[in-house]
C-alpha positions in Angstrom: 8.9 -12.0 19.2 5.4 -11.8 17.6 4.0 -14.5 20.2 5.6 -13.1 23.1 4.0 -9.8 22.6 1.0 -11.4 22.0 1.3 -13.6 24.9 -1.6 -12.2 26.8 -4.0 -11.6 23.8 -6.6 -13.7 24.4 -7.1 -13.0 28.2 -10.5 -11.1 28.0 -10.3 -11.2 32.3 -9.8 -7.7 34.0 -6.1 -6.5 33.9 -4.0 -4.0 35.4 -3.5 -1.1 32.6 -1.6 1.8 33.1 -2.8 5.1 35.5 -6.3 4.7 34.9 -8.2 1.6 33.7 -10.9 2.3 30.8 -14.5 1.2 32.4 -15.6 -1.8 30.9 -17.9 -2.3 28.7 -20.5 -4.7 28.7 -20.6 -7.3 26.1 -17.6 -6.0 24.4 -14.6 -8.4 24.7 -11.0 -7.1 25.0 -7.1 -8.2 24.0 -4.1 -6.4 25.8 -0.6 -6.7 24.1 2.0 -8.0 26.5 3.6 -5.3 27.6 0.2 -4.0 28.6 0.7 -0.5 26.2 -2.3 -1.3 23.5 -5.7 -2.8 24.8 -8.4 -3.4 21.6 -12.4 -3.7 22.6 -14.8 -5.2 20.8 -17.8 -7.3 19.9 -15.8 -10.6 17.7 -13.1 -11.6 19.3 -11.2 -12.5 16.1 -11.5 -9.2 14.9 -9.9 -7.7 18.1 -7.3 -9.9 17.8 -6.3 -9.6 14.2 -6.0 -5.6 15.4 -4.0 -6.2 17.6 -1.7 -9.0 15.4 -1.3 -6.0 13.4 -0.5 -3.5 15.5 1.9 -6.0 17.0 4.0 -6.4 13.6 3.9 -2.9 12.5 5.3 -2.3 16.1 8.1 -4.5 15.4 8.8 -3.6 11.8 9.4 -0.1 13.3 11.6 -1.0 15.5 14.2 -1.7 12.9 13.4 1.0 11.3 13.7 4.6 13.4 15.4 2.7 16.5 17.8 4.5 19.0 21.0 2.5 18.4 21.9 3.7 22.2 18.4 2.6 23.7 18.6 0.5 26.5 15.3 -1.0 25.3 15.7 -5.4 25.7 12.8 -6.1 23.5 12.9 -5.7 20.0 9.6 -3.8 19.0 8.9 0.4 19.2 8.2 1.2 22.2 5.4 3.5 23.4 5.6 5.8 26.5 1.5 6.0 26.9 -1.9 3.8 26.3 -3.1 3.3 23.3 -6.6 2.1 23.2 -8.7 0.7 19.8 -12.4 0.9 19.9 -14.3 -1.7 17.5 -17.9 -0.5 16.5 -20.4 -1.8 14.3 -20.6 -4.4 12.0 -19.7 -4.9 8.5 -22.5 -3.7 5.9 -23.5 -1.0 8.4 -23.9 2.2 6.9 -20.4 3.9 7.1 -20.4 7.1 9.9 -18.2 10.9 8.3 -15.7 9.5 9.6 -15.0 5.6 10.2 -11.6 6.2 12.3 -11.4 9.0 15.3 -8.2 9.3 17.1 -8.4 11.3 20.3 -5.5 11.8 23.0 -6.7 12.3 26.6 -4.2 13.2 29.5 -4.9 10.1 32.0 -6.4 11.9 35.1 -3.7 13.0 38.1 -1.0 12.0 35.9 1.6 13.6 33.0 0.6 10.9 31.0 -1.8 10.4 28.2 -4.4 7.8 26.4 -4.8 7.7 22.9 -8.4 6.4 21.8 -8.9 5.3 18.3 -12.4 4.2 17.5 -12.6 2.2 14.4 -16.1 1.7 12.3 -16.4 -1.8 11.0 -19.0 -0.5 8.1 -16.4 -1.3 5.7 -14.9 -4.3 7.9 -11.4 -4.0 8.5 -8.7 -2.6 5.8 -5.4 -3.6 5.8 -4.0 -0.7 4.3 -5.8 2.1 5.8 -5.1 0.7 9.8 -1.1 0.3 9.0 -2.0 4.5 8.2 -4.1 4.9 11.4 -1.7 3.2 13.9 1.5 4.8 12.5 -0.2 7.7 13.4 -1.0 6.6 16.9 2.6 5.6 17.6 4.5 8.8 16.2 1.4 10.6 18.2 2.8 8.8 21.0 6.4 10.2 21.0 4.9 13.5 20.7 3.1 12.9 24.1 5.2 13.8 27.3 4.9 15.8 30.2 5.4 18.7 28.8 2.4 19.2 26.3 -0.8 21.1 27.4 -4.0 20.1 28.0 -5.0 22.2 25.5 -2.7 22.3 23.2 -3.2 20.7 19.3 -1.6 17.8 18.1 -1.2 16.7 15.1 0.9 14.4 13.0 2.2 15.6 9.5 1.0 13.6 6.7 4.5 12.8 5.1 5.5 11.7 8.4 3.1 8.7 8.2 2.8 8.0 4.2 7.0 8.4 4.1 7.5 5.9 7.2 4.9 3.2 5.8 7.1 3.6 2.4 10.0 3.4 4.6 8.7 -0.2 5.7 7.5 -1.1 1.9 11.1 -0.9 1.0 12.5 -3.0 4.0 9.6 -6.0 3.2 11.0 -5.3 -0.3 7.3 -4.3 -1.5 7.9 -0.6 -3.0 7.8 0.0 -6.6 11.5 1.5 -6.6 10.9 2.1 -10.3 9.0 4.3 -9.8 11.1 6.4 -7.6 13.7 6.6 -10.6 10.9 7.6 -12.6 9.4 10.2 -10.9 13.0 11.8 -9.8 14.4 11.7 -13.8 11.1 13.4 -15.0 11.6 16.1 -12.2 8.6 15.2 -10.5 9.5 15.2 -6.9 7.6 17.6 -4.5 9.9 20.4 -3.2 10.8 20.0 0.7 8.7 22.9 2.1 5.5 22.1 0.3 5.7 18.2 1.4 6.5 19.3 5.0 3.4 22.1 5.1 0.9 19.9 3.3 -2.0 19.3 5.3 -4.8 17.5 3.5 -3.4 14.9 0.9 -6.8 13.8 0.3 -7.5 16.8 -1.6 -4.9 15.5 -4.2 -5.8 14.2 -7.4 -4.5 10.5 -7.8 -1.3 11.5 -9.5 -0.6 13.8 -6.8 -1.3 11.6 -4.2 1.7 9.1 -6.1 4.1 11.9 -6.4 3.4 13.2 -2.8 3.4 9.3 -1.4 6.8 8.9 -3.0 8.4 12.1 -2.1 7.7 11.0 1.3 9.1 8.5 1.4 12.1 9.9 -0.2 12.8 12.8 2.2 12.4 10.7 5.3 14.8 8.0 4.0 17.1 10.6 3.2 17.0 12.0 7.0 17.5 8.6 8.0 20.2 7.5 6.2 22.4 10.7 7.5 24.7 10.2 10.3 23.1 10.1 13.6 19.6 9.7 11.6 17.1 7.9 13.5 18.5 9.7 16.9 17.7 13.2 15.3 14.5 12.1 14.0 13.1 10.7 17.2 14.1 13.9 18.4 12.0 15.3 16.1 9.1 13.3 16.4 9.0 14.2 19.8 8.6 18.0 18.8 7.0 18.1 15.4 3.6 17.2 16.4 2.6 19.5 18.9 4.8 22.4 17.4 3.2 25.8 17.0 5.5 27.7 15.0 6.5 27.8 11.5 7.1 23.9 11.0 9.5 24.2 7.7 11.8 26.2 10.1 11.4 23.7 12.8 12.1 21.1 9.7 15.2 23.1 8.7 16.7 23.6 12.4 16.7 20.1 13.4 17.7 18.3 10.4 20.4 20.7 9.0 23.2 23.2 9.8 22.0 26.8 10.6 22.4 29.7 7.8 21.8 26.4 5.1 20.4 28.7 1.9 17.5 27.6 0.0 19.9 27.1 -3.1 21.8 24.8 -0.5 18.9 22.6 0.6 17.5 22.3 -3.4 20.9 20.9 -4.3 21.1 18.6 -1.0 17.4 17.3 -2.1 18.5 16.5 -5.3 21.4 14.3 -4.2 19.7 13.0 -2.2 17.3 11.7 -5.2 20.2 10.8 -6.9 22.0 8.3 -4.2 18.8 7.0 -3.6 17.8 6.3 -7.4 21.3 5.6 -9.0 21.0 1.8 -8.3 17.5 1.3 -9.9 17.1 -0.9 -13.6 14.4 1.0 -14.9 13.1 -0.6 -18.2 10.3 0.6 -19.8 8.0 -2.5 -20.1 7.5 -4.1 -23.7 4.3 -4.3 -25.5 3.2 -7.7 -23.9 3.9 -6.5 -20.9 2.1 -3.4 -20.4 -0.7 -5.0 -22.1 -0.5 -7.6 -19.1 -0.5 -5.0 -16.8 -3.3 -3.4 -18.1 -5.4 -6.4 -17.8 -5.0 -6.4 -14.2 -5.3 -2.7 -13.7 -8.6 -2.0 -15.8 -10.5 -4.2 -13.3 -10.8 -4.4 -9.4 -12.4 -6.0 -6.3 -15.7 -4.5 -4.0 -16.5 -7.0 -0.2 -20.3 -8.4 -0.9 -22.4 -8.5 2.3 -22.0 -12.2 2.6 -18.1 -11.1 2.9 -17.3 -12.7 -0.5 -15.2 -10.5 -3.2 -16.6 -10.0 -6.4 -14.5 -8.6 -9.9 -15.7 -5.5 -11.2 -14.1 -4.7 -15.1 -14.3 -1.7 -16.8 -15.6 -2.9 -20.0 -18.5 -3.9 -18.1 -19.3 -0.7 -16.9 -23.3 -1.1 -16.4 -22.3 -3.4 -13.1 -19.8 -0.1 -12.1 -22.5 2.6 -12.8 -25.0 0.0 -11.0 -23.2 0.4 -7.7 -23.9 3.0 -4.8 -22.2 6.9 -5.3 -20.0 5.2 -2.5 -18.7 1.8 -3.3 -18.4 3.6 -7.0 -15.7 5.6 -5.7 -14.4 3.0 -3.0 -13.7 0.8 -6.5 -12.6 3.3 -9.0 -10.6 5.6 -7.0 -8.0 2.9 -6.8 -8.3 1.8 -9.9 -7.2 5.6 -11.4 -4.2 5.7 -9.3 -3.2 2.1 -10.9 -3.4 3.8 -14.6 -1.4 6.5 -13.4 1.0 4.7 -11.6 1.1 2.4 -15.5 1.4 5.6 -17.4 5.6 6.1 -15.6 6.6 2.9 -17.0 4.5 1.9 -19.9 5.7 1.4 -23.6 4.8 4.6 -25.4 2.4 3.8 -27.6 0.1 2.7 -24.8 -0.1 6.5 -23.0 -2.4 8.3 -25.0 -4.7 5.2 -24.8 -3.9 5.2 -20.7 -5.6 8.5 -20.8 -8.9 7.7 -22.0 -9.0 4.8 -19.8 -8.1 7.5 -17.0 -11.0 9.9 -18.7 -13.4 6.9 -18.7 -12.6 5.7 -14.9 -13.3 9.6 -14.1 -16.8 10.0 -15.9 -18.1 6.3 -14.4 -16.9 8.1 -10.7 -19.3 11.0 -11.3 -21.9 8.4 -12.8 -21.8 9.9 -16.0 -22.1 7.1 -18.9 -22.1 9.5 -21.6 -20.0 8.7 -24.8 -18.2 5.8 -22.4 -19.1 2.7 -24.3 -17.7 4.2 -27.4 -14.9 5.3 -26.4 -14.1 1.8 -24.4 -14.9 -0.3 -27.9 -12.5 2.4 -29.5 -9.8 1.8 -27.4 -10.2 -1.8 -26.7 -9.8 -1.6 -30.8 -6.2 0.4 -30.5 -5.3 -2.3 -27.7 -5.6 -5.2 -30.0 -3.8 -3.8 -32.6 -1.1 -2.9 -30.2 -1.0 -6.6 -28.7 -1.1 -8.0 -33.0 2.0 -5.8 -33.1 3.8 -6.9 -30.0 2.9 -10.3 -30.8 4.5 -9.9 -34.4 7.4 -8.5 -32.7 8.0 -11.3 -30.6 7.6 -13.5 -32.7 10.1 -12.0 -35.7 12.4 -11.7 -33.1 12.3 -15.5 -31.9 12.9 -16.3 -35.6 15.7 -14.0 -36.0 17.3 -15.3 -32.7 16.8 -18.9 -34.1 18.7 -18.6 -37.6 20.9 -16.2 -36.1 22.8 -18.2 -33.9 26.3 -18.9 -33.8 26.1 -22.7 -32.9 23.5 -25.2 -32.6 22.1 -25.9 -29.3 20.4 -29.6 -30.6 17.6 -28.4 -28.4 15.1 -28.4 -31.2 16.2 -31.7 -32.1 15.7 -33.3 -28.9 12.4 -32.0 -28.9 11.3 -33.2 -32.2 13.1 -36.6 -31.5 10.6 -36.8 -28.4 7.6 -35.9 -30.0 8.1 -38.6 -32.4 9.0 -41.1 -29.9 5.7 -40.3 -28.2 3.7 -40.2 -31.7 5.1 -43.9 -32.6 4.1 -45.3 -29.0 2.3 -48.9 -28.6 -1.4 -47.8 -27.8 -1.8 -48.7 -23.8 -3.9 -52.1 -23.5 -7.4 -50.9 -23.4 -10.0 -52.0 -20.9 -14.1 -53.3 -21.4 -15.0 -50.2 -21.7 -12.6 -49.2 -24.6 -13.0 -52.0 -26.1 -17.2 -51.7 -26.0 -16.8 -48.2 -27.3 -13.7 -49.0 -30.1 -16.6 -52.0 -31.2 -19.5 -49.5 -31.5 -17.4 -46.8 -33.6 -16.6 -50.1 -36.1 -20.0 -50.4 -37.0 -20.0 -46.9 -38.1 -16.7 -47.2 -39.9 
């Protein structure tokens, strides 16, 4: 399906595309999708393509995801009822615009339809992550957009709209820390409905706020899905919620539930809903070993170089950190404090106080204060190794115990020593001039 869609992708010739053609522009290149709804402009034609690749298999992932099961439609990817149009600028290494992604709907001239512009800023070449975010937006945008919205009028996706759906698709690629889910829902963490649906600006969050709204999210869209006739009344609701300008918890309220529904009513529907949705999960808290694994890979992460290599940044070396730009500082650590957080849920105990001054640490080197920060690492880097001595004395007391403990014999153990003597009592291979030169030299020294 991927290749069909992408059928036309590398045709950089003029094509027919939709009401009104976007003028060309010289030396930028172009890809169009196959069904001629996405067009992508720019300078490298790898990078236009890989945009549109991606914007290909997101549209397809959705597909199976929020589709109409009465729709008519024969191909199997979401479809889109206007252009959408991606704008590559810059180059990597460029100094990074306010604002490296600007989406913009425009009604198509002497039509009812509409293009959406997105112009993407290459400064920090192309993120994964953060373009999954951007076209999510563009499509639900897209459902939003029909005859009847003004020229003037705002528009304007909800934030758990797009964070819930891309957590949506983490759990169908089987990539979402479910865990953490359980986690979060057993220590009553879970945002309440109405705040979720009216927050505006999650990137005034801190990072655990960011987890617990990213996770709630996902939880309350899954939930609307998973009710009878679920991704029929949520397509209805796409097509109203983002250019809706009343109260949009009522709006919330009214399409997915029964009228005269109390608030006591919709708290204990949330929390059933938590419940179906976490009763499945093994939630072990990890061992010592573990976490002190996971911990490893947290306390360090990657930064781009301009010659588009990666290089490891770790905290204990926290000169290189403080070394780098106010920017790439926070581009590095930011992600980094959300991975210690996201630890803390499911760490063994001992480990959370010291998770905190890791946290504390990561915070301070963010605001490029070094003050007290090589103390405090070699103090906790000191609790850590007792911690991994312990686990490591745990282990291995309980490998002994296991071993005379058990019921039978295995002969196991046996076999192996068998075979290490076997190996130890080997004929020496037949050695060769060289050997035998060296074997003659050592004699003399014998």
């Amino acid at each position: 399906m991927l290749s069909r869609l992408l059928a036309f992708a590398l045709l950089l010739t003029p094509l027919s595309w939709g009401q009104e053609e976007p003028a060309p522009v010289p030396g930028r290149n172009r890809v169009i999708s196959a069904d001629q709804r996405i067009l992508v402009f720019g300078e490298d034609t790898a990078a236009i393509t890989a945009v549109l690749s991606l914007a290909t298999e997101l549209r397809e992932e959705l597909y199976y995801v929020i589709r109409d099961p009465e729709a008519r439609n024969a191909e199997s990817y979401f479809e889109l009822q206007n252009d959408l149009v991606l704008t590559l600028f810059g180059q990597p290494g460029d100094q990074a615009p306010p604002r490296r992604y600007v989406l913009q709907p425009r009604r198509v001239e002497g039509s009812q339809r509409f293009r959406i512009e997105l112009n993407i800023h290459l400064a920090r070449g192309l993120n994964r992550g953060e373009l999954r975010e951007k076209l999510i937006e563009c499509f639900l945008m897209d459902r939003a957009l029909g005859p009847q919205v003004r020229d003037e009028q705002p528009v304007r996706v909800a934030p758990w709209l797009i964070i819930g759906l891309l957590e949506r698709l983490a759990w169908r690629n089987d990539e979402a820390d479910r865990s953490l889910y359980k986690s979060l829902f057993e220590r009553g963490l879970m945002m309440e409905i109405e705040q979720l649906v009216m927050l505006d600006d999650p990137d005034q969050l801190d990072a655990a706020e960011r987890t617990t709204f990213r996770v709630s999210s996902g939880a309350i869209l899954m939930a609307m899905l998973n009710q009878k006739d679920g991704a029929r009344t949520f397509l209805s609701y796409l097509e109203k919620a983002a250019t809706h300008e009343g109260d949009r918890f009522l709006l919330f309220r009214n399409t997915f539930f029964t009228t005269g529904l109390t608030e006591e009513g919709l708290a204990k529907w949330w929390a059933l809903q938590l419940a179906n949705l976490t009763q499945d999960f093994v939630t072990e808290t990890l061992s010592v070993l573990a976490t002190d694994q996971a911990l490893g890979e947290v306390l360090q992460g990657t930064l781009e170089e301009e010659d588009g290599s990666e290089r490891i940044y770790r905290l204990v070396a926290y000169h290189d950190i403080l070394a780098l730009p106010e920017e790439k500082r926070r581009l590095l650590l930011s992600p980094m404090l959300e991975r210690i957080n996201l630890l803390a849920f499911r760490c063994f105990p001992s480990y959370r106080e010291m998770l905190v001054g890791y946290a504390r640490v990561v915070k301070q080197l963010a605001e490029g204060d070094e003050k007290e920060v090589g103390e405090i690492l070699a103090f906790l880097e000191e609790k850590r190794l007792a911690l991994r001595a312990v686990g490591e004395r745990t282990r291995d007391y309980l490998d002994w115990y296991q071993i005379n403990s058990a019921s039978e014999l295995t002969g196991e153990f046996s076999d192996y020593q068998r075979l290490k003597r076997e190996l130890e009592s080997e004929e020496p291979s037949q050695m060769g001039p060289v050997e035998r030169y060296l074997q003659a030299v050592q004699n003399l020294y014998d």
